[in-house]
C-alpha positions in Angstrom: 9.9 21.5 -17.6 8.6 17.8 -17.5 10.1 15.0 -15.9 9.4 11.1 -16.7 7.1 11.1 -13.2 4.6 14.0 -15.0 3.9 11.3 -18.4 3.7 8.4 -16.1 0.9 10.2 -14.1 -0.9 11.7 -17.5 -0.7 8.2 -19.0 -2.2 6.8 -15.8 -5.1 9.7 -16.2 -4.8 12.6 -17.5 -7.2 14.2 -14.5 -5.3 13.2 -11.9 -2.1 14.8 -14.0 -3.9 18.1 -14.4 -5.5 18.3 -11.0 -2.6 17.4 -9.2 0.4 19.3 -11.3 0.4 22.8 -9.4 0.0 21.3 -5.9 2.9 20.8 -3.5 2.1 17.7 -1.8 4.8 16.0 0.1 5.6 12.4 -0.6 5.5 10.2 2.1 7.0 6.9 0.5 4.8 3.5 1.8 8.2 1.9 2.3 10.6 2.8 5.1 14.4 3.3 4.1 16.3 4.5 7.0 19.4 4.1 5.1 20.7 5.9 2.2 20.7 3.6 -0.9 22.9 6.0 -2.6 25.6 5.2 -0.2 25.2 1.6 0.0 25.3 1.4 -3.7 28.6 3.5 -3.7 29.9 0.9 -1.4 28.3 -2.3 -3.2 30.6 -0.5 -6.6 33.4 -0.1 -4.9 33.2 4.1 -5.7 35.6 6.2 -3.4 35.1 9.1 -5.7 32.3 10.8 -8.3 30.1 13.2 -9.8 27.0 14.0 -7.7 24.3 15.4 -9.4 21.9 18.0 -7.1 18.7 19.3 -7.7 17.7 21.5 -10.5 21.3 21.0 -11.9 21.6 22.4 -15.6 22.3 20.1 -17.9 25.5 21.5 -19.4 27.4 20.7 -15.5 27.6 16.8 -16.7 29.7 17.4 -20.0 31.7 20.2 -17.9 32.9 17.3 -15.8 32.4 14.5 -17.9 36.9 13.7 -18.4 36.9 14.3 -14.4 35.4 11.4 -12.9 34.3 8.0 -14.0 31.2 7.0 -12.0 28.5 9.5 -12.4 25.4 9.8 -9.3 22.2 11.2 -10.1 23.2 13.6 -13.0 20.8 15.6 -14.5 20.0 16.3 -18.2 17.8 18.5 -20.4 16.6 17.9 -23.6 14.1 20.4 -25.1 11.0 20.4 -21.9 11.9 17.1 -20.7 14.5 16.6 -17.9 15.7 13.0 -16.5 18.5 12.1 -14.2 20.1 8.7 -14.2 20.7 6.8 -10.6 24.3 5.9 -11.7 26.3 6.2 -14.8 29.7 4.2 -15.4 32.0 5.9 -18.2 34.0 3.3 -20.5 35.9 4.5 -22.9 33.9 6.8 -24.9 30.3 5.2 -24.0 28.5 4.5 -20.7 26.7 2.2 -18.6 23.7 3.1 -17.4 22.0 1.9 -14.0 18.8 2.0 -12.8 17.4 1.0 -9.7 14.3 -1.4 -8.9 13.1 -0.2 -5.3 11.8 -3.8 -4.6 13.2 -7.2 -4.4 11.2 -9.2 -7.3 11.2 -6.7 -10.2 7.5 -8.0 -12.5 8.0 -5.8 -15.3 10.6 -3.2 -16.7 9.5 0.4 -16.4 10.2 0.2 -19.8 8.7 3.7 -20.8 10.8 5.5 -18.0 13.9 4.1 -19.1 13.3 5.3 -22.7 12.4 8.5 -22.1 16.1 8.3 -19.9 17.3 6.6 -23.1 16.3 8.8 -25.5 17.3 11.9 -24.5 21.0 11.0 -23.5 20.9 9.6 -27.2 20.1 12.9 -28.4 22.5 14.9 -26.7 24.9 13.2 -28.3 26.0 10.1 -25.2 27.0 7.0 -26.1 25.7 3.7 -24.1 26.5 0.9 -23.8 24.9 -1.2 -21.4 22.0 -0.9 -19.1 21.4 -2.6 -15.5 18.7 -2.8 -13.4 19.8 -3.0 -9.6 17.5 -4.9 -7.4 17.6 -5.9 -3.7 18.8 -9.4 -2.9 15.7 -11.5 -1.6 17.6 -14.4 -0.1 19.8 -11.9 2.1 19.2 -11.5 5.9 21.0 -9.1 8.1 23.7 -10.7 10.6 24.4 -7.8 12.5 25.6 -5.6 10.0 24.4 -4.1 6.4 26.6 -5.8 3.8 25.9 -4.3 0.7 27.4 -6.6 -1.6 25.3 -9.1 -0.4 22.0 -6.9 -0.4 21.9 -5.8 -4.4 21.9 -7.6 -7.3 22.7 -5.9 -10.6 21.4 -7.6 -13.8 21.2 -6.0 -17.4 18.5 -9.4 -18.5 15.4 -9.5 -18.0 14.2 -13.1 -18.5 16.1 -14.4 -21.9 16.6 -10.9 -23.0 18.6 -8.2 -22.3 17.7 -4.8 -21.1 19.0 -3.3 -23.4 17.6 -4.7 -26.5 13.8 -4.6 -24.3 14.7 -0.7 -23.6 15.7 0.2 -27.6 13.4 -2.4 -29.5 10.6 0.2 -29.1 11.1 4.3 -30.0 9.5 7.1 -28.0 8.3 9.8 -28.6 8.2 12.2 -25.4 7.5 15.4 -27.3 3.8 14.0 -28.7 3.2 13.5 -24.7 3.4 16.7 -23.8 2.3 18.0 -27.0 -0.7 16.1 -25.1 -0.6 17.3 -21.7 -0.1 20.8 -22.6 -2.9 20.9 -24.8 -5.6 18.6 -22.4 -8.7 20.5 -21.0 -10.6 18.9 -18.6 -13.8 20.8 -19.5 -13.8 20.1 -22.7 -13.0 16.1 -22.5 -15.5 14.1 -19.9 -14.0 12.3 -17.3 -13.1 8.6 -17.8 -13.7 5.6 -15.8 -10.5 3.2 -14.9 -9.3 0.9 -12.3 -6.8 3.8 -10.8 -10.6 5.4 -10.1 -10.5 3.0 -6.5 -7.5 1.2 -7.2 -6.2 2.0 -3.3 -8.9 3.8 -2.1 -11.3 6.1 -3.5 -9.0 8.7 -5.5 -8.6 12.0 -4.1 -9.9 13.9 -7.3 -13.2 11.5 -7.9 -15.9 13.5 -6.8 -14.7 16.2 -8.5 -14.4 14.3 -11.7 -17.8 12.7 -10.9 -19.9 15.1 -9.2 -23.7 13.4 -9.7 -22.0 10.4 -7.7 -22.0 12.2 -4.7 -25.8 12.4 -4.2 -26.7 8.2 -5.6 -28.5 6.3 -3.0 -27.3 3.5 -0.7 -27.8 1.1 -3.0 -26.7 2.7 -6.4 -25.7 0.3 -9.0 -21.9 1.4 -8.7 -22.1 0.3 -5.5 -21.8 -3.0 -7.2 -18.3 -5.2 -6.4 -16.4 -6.9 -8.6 -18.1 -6.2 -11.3 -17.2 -5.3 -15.5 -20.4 -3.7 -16.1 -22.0 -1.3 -13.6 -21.3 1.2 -15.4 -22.8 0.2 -19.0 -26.1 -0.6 -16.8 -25.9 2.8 -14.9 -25.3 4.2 -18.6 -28.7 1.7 -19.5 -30.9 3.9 -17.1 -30.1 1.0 -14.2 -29.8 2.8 -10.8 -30.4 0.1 -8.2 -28.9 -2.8 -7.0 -32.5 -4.4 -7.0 -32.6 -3.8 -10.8 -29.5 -5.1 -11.8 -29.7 -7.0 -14.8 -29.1 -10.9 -14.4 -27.0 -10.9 -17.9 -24.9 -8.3 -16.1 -23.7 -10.0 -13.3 -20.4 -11.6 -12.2 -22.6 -13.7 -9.7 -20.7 -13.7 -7.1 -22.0 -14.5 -3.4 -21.2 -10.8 -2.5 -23.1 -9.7 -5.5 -26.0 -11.7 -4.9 -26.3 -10.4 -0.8 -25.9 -7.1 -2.2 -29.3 -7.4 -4.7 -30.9 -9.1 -2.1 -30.0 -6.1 0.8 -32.0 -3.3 -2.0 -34.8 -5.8 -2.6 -35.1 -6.8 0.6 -35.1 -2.8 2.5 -31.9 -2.3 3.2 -30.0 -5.5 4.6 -29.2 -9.1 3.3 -28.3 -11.8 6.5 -27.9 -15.1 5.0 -28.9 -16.6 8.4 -28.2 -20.2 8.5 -24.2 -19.2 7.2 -23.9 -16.5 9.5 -25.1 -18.7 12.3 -22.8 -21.3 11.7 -19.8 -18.9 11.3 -20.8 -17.6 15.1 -20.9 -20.9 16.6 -17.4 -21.0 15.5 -16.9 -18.2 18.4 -18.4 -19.9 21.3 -16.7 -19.9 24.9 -15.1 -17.1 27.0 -12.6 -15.6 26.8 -12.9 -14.2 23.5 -10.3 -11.6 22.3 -10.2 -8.7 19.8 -7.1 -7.6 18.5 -5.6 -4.9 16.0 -1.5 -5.0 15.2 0.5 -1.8 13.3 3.5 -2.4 11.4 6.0 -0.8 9.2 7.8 -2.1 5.9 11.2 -1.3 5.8 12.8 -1.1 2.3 16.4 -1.8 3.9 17.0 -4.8 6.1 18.4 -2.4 8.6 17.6 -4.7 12.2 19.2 -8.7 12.4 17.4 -11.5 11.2 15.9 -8.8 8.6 15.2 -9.2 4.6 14.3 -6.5 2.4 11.0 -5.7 2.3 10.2 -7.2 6.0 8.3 -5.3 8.5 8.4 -4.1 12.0 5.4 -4.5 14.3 5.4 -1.7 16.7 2.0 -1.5 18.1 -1.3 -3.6 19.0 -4.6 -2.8 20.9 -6.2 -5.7 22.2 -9.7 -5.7 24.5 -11.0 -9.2 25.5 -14.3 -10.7 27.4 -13.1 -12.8 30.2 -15.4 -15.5 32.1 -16.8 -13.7 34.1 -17.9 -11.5 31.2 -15.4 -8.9 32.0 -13.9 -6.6 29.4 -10.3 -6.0 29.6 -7.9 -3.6 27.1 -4.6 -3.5 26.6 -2.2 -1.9 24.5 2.0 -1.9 23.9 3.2 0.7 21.4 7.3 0.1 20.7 10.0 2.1 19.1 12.7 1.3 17.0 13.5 -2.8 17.0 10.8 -3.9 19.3 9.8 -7.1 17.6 10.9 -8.9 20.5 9.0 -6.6 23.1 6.1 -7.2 20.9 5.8 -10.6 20.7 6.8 -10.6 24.9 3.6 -8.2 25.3 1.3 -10.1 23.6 2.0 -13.1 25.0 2.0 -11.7 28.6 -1.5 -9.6 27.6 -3.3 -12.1 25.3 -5.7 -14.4 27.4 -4.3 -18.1 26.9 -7.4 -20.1 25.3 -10.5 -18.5 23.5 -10.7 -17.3 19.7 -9.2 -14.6 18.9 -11.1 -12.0 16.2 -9.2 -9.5 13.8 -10.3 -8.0 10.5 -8.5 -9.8 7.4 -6.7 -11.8 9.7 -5.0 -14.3 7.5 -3.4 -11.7 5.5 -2.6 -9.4 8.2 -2.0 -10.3 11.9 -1.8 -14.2 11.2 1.3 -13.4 8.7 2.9 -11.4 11.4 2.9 -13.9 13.9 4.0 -16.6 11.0 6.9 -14.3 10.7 7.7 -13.2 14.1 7.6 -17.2 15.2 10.3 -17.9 12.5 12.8 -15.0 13.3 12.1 -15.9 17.2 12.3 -20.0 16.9 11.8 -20.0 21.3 8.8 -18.5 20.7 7.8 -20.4 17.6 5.1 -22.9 19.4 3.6 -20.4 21.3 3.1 -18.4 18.4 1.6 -20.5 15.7 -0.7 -21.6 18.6 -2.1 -18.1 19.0 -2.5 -18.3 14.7 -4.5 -21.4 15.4 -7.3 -19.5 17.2 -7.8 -16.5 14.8 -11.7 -15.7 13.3 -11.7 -13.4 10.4 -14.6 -11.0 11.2 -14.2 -9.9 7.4 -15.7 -13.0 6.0 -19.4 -12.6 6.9 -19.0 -9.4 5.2 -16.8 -10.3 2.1 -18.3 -13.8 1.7 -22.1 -12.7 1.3 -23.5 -13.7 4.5 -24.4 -9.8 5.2 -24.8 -6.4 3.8 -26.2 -3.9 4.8 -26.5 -1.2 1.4 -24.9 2.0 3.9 -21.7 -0.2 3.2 -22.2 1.3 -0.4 -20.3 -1.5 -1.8 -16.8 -0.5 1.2 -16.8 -3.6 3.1 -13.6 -1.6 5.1 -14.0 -2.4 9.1 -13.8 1.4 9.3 -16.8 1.9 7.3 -18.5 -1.2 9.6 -17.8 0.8 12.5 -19.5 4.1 11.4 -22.7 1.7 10.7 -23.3 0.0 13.7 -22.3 2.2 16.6 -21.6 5.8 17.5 -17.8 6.1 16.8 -15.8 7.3 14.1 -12.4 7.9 13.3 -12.9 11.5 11.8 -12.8 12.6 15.3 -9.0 11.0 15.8 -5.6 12.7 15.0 -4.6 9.4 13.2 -7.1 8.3 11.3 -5.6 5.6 9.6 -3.2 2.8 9.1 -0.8 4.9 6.9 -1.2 7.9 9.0 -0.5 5.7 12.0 3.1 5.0 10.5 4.0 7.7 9.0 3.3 9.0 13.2 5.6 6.1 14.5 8.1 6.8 11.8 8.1 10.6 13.7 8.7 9.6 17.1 12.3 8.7 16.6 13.1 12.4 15.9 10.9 14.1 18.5 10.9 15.4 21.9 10.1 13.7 24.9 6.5 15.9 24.3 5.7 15.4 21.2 7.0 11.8 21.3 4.8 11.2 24.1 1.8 12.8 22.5 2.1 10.4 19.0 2.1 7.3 21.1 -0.9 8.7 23.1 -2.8 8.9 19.7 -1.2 5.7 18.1 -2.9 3.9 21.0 -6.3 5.8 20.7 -6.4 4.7 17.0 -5.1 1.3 17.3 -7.7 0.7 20.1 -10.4 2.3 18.4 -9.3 -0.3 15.5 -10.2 -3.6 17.6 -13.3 -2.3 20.1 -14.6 -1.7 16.3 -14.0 -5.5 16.0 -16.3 -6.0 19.3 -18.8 -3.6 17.9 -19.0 -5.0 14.5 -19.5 -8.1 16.1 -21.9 -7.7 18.7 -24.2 -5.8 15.9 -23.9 -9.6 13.7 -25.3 -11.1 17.0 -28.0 -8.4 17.2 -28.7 -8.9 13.1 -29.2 -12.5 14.2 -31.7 -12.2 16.6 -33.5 -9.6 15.0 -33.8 -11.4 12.2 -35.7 -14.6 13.8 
């Protein structure tokens, strides 16, 4: 049996289909939802009573209690190998509307072949539809005390000047040629392929096993190359190193160009007279390094909340006083602790002195931007902190240095595993998801085990901005090395 997930994944490669089809992993979603959307929705339609579809249902138990009920959760159909199951379903008359649901507040395109797939095989067992909605979460709502959920979802059946319907049916499918496909795809007898899933989020879990001979290319490989169209087609040329790359062939990019110059030049690239100027920009004492945590929550579920916000729960600072003192300091939270947060870090943070995190704008600068606004008696305070941030990624992502062991991961974990002893592999939470989906556990464990996760959230998180003194204590030591 196939579901719509299975031709989605195939479509998206059909390695990471086959490798992945007989393993069991468990999904651990990247957004939190404390609340059950099923039940809010029920509320936000006003439905006291329906049919609730369960897992591995057979078909046939939807038309054996189709004249019973008129709202339909979740039912579950079969047509042929494929099986689907529609979030809700809304009889009228002798046709139905459908509804599907958008996890996300700004929907950027319809999963249009999902919703065929759906389409199509309630069509050919014979149901009738009539419309289709998409629901979506609200993005102008904010919680004021309490969930409303006729205020949290919007239901639309357009999508721009068109509606979903017409979008969904303008275009057949053809679900049985798909896994005609998948069941007939042989992974030793088709090489492996090349796409932007490859290292869309992270190196994929299946790509050394796709491509083996990667394993064992030099520092300075040509695929080490970023940003670029054609690494490939010059690895396919007979081009192996950076220091060979052919001119034609490049993007030319700053990063690009530091990354040539690091294999010609031995190893390393330090455009010196940028990299100098970007350190006097970190002059005086004290000077603080600092790594936050955070979860998203799908739901709005705390006050002063939208959909899609986050939660900061944790942040590791160390900082350098005057006297040349290093200090750390740590605050891990549970549950709504924004407010704790933001106390801590004021009462920790030294009150003058730059302040260094690792994509700072986008990261721990946003936070603040955010915590000021749903705190206003905090607001000053906070945007003053913003003020003094240094981004220790831009030497590294603007060209200034490379060093070819970054093999073309300009991460501050890899950083950290070139310039100093540490490394995260010997941590229980290794990294930033990890890190949540550890936080997300304390709420249901024991006073033990809770104990223990926050033990080794701090242990990451700290390890996470010392890295940022180490990384930048080795650009110092690049500097004067390289007079």
């Amino acid at each position: 049996m196939y579901h719509i997930s299975d031709i989605k994944k195939f479509l998206r490669c059909e390695r990471l289909y086959f490798y992945g089809k007989d393993e069991n992993n468990v999904f651990k979603p990247y957004l939190r939802s404390d609340e059950n959307i099923v039940e809010l929705l029920k509320d936000y339609f006003g439905i006291d009573e329906c049919y609730e579809g369960i897992r591995n249902d057979p078909g046939e138990r939807f038309f054996s209690s189709i004249d019973q009920y008129e709202w339909f959760v979740h039912p579950r159909f079969v047509e042929g190998e494929m099986r689907v199951n529609i979030p809700f379903m809304h009889k009228k008359g002798d046709g139905f509307d459908l509804y599907f649901i958008y996890y996300g507040s700004m929907i950027k395109e319809l999963d249009t072949l999902g919703y065929r797939i759906s389409v199509k095989v309630l069509k050919d067992l014979g149901i009738k539809i009539d419309e289709i909605y998409v629901i979506r979460l609200n993005p102008d709502y904010i919680n004021e005390g309490k969930l409303d959920s006729k205020k949290l979802f919007l239901c639309e059946n357009r999508f721009g000047r068109r509606s979903v319907k017409a979008i969904v049916e303008e275009t057949d499918v053809d679900f049985d040629r798909y896994i005609a496909d998948m069941e007939a795809y042989d992974p030793e007898k088709i090489p492996a392929r090349k796409c932007r899933f490859c290292k869309l989020n992270g190196l994929c879990e299946y790509y050394e096993r796709c491509f083996p001979e990667e394993k064992a290319q030099e520092d300075d490989s040509i695929l080490t190359l970023v940003s670029s169209q054609h690494k490939n087609r010059m690895y396919e040329e007979g081009i192996r190193h950076l220091k060979d790359a052919d001119p034609q062939l490049l993007e030319g990019s700053r990063t690009q160009y530091a990354q040539v110059m690091a294999s010609r030049n031995g190893g390393i690239f330090i455009d010196r007279y940028s990299l100098s100027s970007w350190l006097d920009k970190i002059s005086g004492r004290p000077i603080s390094f600092i790594d936050f945590e955070w979860d998203r929550y799908l739901i709005p579920v705390y006050e002063k909340m939208r959909p899609m916000d986050v939660v900061c729960f944790e942040f590791a600072l160390y900082y350098i006083d005057e006297a040349g003192h290093m200090e750390h300091r740590t605050f891990v939270g549970t549950q709504d602790c924004r407010r704790q947060f933001v106390e801590a870090l004021l009462e920790y943070l030294p009150g003058s002195g730059p302040i260094l995190a690792y994509n700072a704008q986008g990261a721990e600068c946003l936070r603040l931007i955010e915590l000021s606004q749903i705190f206003p008696e905090y607001r000053d305070a906070l945007l003053k902190i913003v003020d003094r941030f240094v981004d220790l990624a831009v030497p590294f992502t603007e060209g200034l240095v490379y060093d070819v062991r970054m093999q073309g991961n300009f991460s501050l974990k890899k950083l950290v595993d070139i310039c100093s002893d540490y490394s995260y592999k010997d941590l229980d939470i290794y990294d930033g998801m990890e890190a949540v989906f550890n936080w997300r556990d304390i709420a249901g464990a024991d006073a033990e085990k809770g104990k223990q996760i926050v033990e080794n959230l701090k242990e990451y998180c700290s390890l996470d901005a010392y890295g940022l003194f180490l990384v930048y204590r080795w650009l110092i030591q690049l500097m004067l090395e390289s007079k």
